[in-house]
C-alpha positions in Angstrom: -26.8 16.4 22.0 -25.3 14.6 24.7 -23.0 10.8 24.3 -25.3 8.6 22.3 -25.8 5.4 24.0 -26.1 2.0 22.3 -26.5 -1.5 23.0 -23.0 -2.9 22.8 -24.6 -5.4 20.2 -25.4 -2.9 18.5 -22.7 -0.9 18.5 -20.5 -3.9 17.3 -22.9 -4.2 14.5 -22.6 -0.6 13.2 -18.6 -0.9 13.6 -18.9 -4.2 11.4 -20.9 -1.8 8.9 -17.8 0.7 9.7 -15.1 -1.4 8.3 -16.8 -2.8 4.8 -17.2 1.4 4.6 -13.8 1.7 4.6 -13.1 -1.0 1.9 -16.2 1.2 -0.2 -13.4 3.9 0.1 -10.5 2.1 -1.6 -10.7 1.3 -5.3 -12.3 -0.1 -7.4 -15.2 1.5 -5.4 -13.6 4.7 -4.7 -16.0 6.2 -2.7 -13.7 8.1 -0.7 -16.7 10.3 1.1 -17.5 7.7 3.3 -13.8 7.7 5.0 -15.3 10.3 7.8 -18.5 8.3 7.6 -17.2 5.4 8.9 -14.8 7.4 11.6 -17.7 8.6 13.1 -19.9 5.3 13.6 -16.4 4.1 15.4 -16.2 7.5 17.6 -20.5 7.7 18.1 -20.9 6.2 21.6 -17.5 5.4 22.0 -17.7 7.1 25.5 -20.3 5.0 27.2 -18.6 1.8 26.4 -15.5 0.7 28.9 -12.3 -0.3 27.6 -12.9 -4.1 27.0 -15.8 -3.4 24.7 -14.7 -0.8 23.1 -11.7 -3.5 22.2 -14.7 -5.7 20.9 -16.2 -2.7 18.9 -12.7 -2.5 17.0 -12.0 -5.8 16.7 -15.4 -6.0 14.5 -14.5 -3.4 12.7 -11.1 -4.9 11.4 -13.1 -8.1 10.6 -15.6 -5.4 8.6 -12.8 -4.0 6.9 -10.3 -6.9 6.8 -12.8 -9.3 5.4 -14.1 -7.4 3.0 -10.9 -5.7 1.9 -9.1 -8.2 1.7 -11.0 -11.4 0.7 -7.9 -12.0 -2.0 -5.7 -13.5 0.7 -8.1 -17.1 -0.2 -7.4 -16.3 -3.9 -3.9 -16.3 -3.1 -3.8 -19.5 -0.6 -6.4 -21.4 -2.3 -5.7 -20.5 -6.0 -2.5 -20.2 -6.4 -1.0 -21.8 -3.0 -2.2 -25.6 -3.6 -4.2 -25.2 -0.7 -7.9 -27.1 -0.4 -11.4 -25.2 0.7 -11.9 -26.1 3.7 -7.5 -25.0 4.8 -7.7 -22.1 2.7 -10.7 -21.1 4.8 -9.7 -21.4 7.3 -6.0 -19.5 6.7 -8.2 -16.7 5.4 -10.6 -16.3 8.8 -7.5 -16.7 10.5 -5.8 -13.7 8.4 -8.6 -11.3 9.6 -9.2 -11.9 12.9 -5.8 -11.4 13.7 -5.4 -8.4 11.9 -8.5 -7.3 13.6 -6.6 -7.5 16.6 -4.8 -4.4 15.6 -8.5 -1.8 15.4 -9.0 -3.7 19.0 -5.9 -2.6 20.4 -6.0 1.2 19.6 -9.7 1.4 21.1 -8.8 -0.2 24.3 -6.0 1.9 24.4 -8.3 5.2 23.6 -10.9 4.2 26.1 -8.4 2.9 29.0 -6.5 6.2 28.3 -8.7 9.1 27.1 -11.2 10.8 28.6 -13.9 13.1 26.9 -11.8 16.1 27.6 -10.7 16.8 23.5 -12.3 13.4 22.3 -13.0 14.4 19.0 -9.2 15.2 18.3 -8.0 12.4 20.8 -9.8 9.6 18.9 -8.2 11.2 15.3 -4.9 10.7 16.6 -5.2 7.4 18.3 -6.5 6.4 14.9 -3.7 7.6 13.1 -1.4 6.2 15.5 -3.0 2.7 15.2 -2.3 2.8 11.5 1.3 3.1 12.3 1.4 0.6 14.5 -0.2 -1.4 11.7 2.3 -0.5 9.3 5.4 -2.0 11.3 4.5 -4.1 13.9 5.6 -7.8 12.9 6.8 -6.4 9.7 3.7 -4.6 8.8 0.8 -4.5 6.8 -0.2 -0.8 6.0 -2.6 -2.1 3.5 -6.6 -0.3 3.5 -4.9 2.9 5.5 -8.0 5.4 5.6 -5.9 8.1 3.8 -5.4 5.7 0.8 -8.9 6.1 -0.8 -8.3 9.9 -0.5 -6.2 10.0 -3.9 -9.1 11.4 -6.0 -10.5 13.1 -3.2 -10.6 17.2 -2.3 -7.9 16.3 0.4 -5.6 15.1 -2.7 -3.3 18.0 -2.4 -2.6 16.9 1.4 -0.7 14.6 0.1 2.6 15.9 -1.4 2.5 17.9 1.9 2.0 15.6 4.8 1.6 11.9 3.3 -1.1 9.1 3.8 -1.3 9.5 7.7 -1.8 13.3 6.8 -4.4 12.6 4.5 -6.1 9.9 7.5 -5.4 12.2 10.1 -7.7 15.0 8.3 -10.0 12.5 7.0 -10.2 10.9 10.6 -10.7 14.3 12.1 -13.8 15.1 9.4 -15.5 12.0 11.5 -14.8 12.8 14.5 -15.8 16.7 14.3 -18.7 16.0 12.2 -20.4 13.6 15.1 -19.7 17.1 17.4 -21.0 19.3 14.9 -24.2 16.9 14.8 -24.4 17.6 18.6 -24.4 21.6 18.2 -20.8 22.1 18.6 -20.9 25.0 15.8 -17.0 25.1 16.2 -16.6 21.9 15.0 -18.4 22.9 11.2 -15.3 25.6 10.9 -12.6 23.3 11.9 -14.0 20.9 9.1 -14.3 23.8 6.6 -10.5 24.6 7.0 -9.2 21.5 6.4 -11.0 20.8 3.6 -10.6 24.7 1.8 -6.8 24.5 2.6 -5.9 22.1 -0.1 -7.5 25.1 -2.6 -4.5 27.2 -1.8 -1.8 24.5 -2.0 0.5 24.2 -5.0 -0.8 22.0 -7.5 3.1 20.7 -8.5 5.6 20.6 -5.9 8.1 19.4 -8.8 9.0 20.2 -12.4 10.6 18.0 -15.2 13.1 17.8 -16.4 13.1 18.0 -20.6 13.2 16.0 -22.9 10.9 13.6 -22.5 11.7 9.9 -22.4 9.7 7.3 -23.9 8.6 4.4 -21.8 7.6 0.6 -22.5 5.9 -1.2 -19.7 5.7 -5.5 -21.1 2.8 -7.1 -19.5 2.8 -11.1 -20.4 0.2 -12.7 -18.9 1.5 -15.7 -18.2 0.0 -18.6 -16.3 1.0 -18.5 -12.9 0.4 -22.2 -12.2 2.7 -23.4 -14.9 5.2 -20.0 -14.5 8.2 -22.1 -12.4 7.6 -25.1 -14.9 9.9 -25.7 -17.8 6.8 -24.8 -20.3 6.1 -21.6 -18.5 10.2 -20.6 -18.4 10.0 -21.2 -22.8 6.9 -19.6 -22.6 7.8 -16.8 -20.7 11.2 -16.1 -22.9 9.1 -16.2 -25.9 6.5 -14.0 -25.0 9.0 -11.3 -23.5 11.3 -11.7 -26.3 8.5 -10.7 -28.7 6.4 -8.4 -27.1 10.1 -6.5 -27.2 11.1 -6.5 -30.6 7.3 -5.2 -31.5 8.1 -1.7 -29.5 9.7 -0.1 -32.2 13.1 1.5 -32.1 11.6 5.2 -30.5 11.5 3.5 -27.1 14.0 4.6 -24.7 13.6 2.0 -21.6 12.0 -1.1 -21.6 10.4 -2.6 -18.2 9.2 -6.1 -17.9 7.3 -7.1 -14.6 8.8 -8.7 -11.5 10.2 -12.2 -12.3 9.0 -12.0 -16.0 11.4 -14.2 -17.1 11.1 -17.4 -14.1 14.5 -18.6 -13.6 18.0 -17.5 -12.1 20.1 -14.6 -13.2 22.6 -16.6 -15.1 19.8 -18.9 -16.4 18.3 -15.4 -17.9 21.3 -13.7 -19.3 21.3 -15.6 -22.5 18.0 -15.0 -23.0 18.4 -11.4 -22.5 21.5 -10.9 -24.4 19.5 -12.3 -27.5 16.9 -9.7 -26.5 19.1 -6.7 -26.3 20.5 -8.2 -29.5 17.1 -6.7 -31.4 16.6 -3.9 -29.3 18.5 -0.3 -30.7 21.9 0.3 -29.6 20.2 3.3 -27.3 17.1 1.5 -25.7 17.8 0.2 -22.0 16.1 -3.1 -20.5 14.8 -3.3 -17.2 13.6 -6.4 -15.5 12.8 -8.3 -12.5 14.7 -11.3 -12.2 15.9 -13.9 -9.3 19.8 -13.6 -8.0 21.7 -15.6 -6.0 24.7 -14.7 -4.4 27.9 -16.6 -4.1 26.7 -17.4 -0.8 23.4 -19.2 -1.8 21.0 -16.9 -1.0 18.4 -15.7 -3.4 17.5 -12.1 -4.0 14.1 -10.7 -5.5 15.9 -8.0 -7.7 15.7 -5.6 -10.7 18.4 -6.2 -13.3 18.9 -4.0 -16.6 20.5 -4.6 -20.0 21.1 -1.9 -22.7 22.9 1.2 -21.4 22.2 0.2 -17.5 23.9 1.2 -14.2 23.2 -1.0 -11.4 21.2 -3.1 -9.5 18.1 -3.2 -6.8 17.3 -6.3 -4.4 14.6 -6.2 -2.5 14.8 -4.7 0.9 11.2 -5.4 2.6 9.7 -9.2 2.0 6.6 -10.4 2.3 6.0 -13.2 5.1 4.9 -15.8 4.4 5.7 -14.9 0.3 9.0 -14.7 0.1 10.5 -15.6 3.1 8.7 -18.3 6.3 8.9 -16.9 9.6 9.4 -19.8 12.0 10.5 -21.9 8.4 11.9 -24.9 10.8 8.8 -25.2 12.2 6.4 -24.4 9.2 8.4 -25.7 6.3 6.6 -28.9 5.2 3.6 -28.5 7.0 1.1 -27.6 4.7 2.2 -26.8 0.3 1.1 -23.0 1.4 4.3 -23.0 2.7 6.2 -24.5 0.1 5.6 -22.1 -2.6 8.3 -21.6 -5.3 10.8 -19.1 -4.4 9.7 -18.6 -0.6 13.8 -18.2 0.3 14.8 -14.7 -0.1 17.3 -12.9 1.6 16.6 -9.2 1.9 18.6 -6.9 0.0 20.4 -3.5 2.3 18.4 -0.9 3.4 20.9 2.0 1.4 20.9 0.9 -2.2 22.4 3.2 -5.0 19.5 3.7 -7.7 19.6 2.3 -11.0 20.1 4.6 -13.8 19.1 4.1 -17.0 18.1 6.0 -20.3 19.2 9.1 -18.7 17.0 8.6 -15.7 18.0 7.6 -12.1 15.4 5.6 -10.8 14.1 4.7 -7.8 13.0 0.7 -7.5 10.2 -0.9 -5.5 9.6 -4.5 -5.7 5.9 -5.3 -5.5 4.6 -5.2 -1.4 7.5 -2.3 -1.1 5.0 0.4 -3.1 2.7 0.1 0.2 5.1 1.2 2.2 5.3 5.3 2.5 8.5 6.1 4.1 10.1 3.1 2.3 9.1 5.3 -1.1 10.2 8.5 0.2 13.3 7.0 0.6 13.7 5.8 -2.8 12.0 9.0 -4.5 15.1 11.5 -2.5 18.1 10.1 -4.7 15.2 9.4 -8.0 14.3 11.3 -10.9 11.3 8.7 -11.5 9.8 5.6 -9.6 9.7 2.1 -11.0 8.0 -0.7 -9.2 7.5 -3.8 -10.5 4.8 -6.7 -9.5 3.5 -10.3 -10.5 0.0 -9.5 -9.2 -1.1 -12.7 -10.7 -1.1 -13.9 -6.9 -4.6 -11.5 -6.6 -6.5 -13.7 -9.6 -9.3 -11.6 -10.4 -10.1 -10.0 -7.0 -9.8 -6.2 -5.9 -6.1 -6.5 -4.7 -4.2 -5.4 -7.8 -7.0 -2.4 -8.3 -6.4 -1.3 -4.4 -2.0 -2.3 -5.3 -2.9 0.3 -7.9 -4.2 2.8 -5.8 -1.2 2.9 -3.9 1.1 3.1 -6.3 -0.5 6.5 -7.4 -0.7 7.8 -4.1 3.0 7.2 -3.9 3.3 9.5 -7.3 1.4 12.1 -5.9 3.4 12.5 -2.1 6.4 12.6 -4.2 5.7 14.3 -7.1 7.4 11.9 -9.7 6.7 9.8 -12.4 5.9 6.0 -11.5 6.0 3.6 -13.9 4.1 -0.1 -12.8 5.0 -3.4 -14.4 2.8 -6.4 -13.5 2.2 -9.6 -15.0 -1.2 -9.8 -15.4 -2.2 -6.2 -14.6 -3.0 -3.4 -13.8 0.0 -1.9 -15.6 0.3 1.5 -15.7 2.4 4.7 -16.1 1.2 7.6 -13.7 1.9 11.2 -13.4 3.5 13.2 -10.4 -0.3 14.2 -9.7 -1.3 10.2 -9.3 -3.0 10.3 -12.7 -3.2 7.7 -14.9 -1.9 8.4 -18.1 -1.5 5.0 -19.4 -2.8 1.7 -18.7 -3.0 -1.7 -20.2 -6.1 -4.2 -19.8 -6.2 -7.0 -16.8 -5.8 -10.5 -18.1 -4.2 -9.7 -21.6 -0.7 -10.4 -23.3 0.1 -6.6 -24.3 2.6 -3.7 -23.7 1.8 0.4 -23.2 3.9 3.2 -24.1 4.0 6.4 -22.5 6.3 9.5 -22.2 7.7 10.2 -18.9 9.9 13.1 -17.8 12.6 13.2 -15.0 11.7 15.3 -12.2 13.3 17.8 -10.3 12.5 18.8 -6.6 11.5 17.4 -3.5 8.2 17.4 -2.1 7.7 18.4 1.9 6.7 14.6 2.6 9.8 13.2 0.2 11.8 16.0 2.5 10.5 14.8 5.7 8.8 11.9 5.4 5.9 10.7 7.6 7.1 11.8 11.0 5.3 15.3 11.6 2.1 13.4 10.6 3.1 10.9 13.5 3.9 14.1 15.1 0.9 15.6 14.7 -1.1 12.9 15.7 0.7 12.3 19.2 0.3 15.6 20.1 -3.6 15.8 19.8 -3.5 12.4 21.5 -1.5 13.9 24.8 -3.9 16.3 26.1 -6.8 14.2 25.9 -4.9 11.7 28.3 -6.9 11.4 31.4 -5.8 11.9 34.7 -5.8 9.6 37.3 -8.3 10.4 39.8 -10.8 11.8 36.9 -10.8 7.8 35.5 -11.9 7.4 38.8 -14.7 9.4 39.0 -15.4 7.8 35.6 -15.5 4.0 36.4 -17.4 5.2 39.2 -20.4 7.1 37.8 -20.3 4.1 35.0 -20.6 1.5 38.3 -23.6 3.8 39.7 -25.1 3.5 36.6 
């Protein structure tokens, strides 16, 4: 079967199809199968298009993927951002087009660049290195990777080896190969086969705990995130904390409330928390996320602990836009989407010595951080057990804090520790160094879960090395696919003669 050739209409239809595939893999859908599917609409015809609509072909694919995916951007802006219809819409569109831009990019680049020599392992690595690029270019966005809605799939155990760009390297490579096993390449069928029997003779746990267990309290309160910076929602929010708390019993050995539970300053907080701590057992720890500032006067999105607590964690990586305005002299006043409260942080150091708590030295992640692999990896070195906290309230009732979910266990599982999730509306959740769930509260409702947790000893390949020999990997099947000069040539002119 020779290179299929489409209308380029058509081809930009099927790479619209492409991207809401992708989204189909990511929860709450889960339907992780179609990850190669979609790979190999974007690399079917790929060849007979030149570089400036294959460009177009990605571009539609990020707005497939990006507008489907992540339609909660408008909940964010327009629910919770004091932002009108018609603005919100208008943010939102804007959002995805320009993240499109990214897909765009790494096809030109593929087309301009590679010739058919090796294409099916060429266009895998090209896609993998797009994602990277996505993940740090203008502070990144390494949401929707294609190896996050792997987590419940065969490739799982890829991931404590290699990471999320392992897992979308093999999952881009399934595509790929499977549109040349479609054309007779019989090859092809035993590359696929390989990567997906290896995983059958990897280690199922790259860790083991650490006894005795340790019992865990995740607070979830459900508070209104329109009122939260008011002074109803601050008495609220003190209240509800304070009594969720003293209903956990005295058999709980940490506590955890969500990120900015409580919505005021440190030293606005610390009476309320020394009442707290007050009730609690003289053994049970606190955690919280809380707002700092420094004697300096800037503010830091941190996690704070009470109780038998060493330590501190500020934030390292902000959301734009969020936390922090790029271009604030400029944007500041402009529009109330970018006046929301607390959109002054300062970011907190890169090196940060983990909390420790309860007997367990854990590693923090505010939020946006979980997304971020390396950032994790990082963490999980110096950690017996993850803790990330999160106001997902931001999401309303969209797909974000399901897919914010997702990620989170796919950072338990390249790891192999413990994570425990705090949100303020949900999905709260303790997961296992597999990425199962073995506790979770209800979306929407004032409650708390417990769980036991264990410390865990060991360091998974990816926590040893993080993500580089993926990158590695990929750049290498990406350089001898690089065409020569005088063979694009011969290229641009059989296409002209055509």
């Amino acid at each position: 079967m020779s290179e299929l050739r489409l209308t380029p209409a058509l081809g930009y239809l099927i790479a619209l199809v492409a991207g809401g595939l992708t989204t189909l893999t990511a929860s709450p859908f889960s339907l992780w199968w179609l990850g190669p599917v979609a790979v190999g609409l974007m690399y079917l015809g790929i060849h007979a298009l030149t570089p400036g609509q294959a460009a177009f072909k990605g571009w539609w694919y990020g707005v497939g993927l990006f507008g489907s995916g992540t339609s909660w951007i408008y909940v964010s802006i327009h629910d919770y951002g004091y932002t009108g219809v018609p603005l919100a819409v208008f943010l939102t569109v804007l959002f995805v087009v320009t993240l499109a831009l990214f897909p765009a990019v790494v096809l030109w680049l593929y087309r301009r660049l590679s010739g058919p020599h090796l294409a099916a392992l060429t266009f895998a690595g090209t896609w993998v290195l797009g994602e990277v690029l996505r993940t740090y270019a203008f502070t990144g966005f390494p949401w929707l990777l294609l190896g996050s809605g792997q987590v419940d799939s065969p490739l799982a155990p890829w991931a404590p080896v290699g990471g999320v760009y392992a897992l979308s390297l093999i999952t881009a490579l399934t595509g790929t190969l499977g549109v040349e096993f479609l054309r007779r390449r019989w090859s092809a069928g035993v590359a696929i086969a390989a990567l997906w029997l290896v995983p059958l003779a990897l280690p199922t746990q790259w860790t083991t705990s650490r006894e005795p267990p340790i019992r865990v309290a995740l607070l979830q309160g459900n508070l209104p995130q329109l009122i939260k910076w008011t002074s109803e929602g601050q008495r609220t929010a003190a209240n509800t904390y304070t009594q969720l708390t003293r209903s956990q019993g005295d058999e709980i050995d940490l506590i955890v409330w969500p990120e900015t539970a409580l919505p005021m300053l440190e030293q606005d907080a610390l009476p309320v928390l020394e009442r707290v701590q007050a009730t609690m057992a003289p053994e049970t720890a606190l955690l919280t996320g809380i707002v700092q500032r420094d004697q300096e006067g800037r503010f830091f999105n941190s996690v704070i602990g009470v109780g038998e607590v060493e330590g501190e964690y500020r934030k390292e990586h902000l959301v734009p836009f969020g936390e922090y305005l790029p271009l604030e002299s400029l944007l500041r006043g402009v529009i109330a989407f970018f006046d929301l409260p607390m959109s002054s942080f300062s970011s907190g150091k890169e090196v940060q010595t983990p909390i420790r708590a309860a007997g367990l030295t854990i590693g923090s992640a505010v939020c946006y951080e979980i997304i971020y692999p390396d950032l994790v990896a990082n963490r999980a070195r110096e950690a017996d057990i993850l803790l990330t906290v999160s106001n997902d309230t931001w999401f309303g009732e969209s797909i974000g804090p399901l897919q914010h979910l997702q990620m989170a266990r796919l950072r338990a599982l390249e790891n192999g520790r413990y994570v425990m999730r705090a949100t303020s509306n949900g999905v709260t959740a303790v997961i296992d160094p597999q990425g199962r769930i073995i506790a979770r509260a209800p979306q929407f409702e004032t409650t708390s879960i417990q769980a036991e947790v264990t410390a865990m000893d060991g360091l998974t390949p990816f926590t040893r090395t993080g993500s580089w020999p993926a990158w590695l990997l990929s750049t290498l099947l990406v350089l001898p696919g690089i065409r020569r000069k005088k063979e694009g040539k011969r290229e641009g002119r059989n296409k002209k003669e055509e």
